[in-house]
N, C-alpha and C positions, 0 to 999 in steps of 0.2 A: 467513545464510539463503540466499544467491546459490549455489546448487550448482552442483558445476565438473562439469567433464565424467569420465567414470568411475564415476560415484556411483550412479547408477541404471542397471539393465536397458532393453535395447532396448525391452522392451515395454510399461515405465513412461514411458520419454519420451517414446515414439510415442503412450502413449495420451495424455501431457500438452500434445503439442505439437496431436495433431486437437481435444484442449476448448480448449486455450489460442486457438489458433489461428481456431476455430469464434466461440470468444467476443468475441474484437479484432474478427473481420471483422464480427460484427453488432453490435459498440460502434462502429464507424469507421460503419455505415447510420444508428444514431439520433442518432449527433451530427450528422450532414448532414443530419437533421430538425431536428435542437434547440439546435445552437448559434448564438446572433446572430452577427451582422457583427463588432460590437463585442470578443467575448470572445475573438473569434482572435488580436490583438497579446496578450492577456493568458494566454492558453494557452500560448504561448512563452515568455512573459517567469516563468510555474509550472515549465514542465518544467527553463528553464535555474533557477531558485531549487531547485532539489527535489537537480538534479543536482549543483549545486554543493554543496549542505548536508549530502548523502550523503558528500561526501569528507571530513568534520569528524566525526571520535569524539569522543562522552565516553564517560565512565569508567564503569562497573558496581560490579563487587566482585572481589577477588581477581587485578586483573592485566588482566580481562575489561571489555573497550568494546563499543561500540555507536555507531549509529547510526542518521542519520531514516530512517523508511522514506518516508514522505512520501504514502501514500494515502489517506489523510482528508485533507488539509490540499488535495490536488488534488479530492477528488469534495466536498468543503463548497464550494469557491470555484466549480467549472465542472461539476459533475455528476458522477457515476459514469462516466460513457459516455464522455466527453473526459478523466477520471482513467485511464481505462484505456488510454489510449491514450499519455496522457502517460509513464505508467508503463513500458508496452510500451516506447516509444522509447527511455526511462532504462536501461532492463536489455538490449537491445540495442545501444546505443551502449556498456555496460559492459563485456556479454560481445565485440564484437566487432572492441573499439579498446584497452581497457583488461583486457581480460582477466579479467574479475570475475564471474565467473560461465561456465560451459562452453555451449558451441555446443548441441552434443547438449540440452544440461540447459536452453536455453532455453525449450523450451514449459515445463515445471515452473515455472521462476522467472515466466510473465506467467501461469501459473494460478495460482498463489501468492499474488504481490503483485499484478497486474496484474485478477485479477479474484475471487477470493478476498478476499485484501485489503482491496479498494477497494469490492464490493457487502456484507462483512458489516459493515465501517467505515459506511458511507454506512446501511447499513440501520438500525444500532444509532443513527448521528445523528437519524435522522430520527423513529424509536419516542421520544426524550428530550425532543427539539425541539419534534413536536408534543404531545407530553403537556405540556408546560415552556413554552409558546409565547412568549416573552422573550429578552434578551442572556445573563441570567444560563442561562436552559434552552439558549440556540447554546452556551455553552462547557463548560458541565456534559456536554452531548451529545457534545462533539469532544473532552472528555478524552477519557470510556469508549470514545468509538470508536474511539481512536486505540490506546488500551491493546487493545482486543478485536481490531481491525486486526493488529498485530501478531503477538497471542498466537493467534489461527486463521491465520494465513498460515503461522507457524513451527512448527503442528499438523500443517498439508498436508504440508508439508515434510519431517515427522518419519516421516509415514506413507508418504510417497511413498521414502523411506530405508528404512523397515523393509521396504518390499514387494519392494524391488529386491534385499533382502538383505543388506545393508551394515551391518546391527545389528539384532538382536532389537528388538521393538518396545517389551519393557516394559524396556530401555533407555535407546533413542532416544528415546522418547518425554517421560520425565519428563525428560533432559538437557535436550532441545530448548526446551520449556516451561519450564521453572525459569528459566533463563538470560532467556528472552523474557518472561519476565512481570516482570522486570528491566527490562529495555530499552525494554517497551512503556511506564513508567512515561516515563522520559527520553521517546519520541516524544509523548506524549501530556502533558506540560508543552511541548515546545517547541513543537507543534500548537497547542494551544491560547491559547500567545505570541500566535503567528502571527496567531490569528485573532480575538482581541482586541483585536488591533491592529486588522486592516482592520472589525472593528465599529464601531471608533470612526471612522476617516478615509472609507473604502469601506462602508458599511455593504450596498450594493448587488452587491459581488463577494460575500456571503456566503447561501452557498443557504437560503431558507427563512426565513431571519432576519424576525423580526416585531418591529416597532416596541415598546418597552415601556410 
């Protein structure tokens, strides 16, 4: 889902990078309202967990891996607002040490995953969570998010390929999605690991989370 550079038109990534761009600067204002004291060591200790777990495939079907994307698993623990930022950082340290992702094509990849991603994840948690108000409704909620997280980020993605011309959209489109509706499965067990765990020991780093 990290598009390199080449893959979109000028004037796909210029308009991805002023939303991408627009959307981080005013995530970066409400975490300086909203995040405690506290959750800053833990902010860092997310983005390096996220970054490292991105570099571990599993397997798919036919040959085809995957990997975490890691957007739910950061806006359930620290909010949407600090997930986005975590994310931003993750796909800019990718693109600009590791190569994983193109310069140019960065605004795409942090409207993608970065805020795409991480507010229809985070939105989907929350419609489950509060309907579910329990442990069992936080993991039920961070499956589906984590699978819909996925599969609408690798949507953006498919459209933002078709626009730039790079493939017909009726295409791009169903390749993109078939494959990630795959993959969102794997994010959305090992998200949901994740955060089973910290229900049980941390019940307190998990947003929303309501005693049962």
């Amino acid at each position: 889902m990290h598009i390199p550079d080449g893959f979109l038109d000028p004037k796909t990534w210029g308009t991805a990078w002023v939303l991408g761009g627009a959307s981080i600067g005013y995530a970066v204002t409400k975490t300086k309202e909203r995040l405690q004291e506290r959750q800053v060591p833990f902010m860092g200790v997310m983005a390096a967990f996220i970054f490292a777990a991105q570099m571990i495939n599993f397997p798919i079907a036919m040959g085809t891996s995957g990997h975490l994307l890691g957007a739910v698993l950061a806006a359930v623990t620290l909010g949407p607002w600090a997930a986005s930022i975590i994310m931003t950082t993750i796909l800019a340290l990718q693109a600009f040490i590791f190569l994983d992702g193109g310069v140019t094509a960065l605004g795409a990849n942090i409207l993608n995953i970065a805020v795409i991603g991480v507010f229809t994840g985070y939105g989907t948690y929350l419609l489950i969570q509060r309907a579910w108000p329990n442990r069992t409704g936080t993991l039920v909620g961070t499956f589906v998010a984590s699978w819909v997280s996925v599969v609408l980020a690798s949507a953006a993605c498919a459209v933002e390929l078709a626009i730039s011309g790079m493939a017909p959209f009726n295409a791009v489109f169903p390749a993109m999605l078939g494959w990630h509706v795959l993959i969102g499965i794997g994010e959305a067990v090992i998200t949901t690991a994740v955060v089973s765990y910290l229900t049980q020991v941390r019940p307190d780093l998990v947003h929303q989370t309501a005693k049962a």
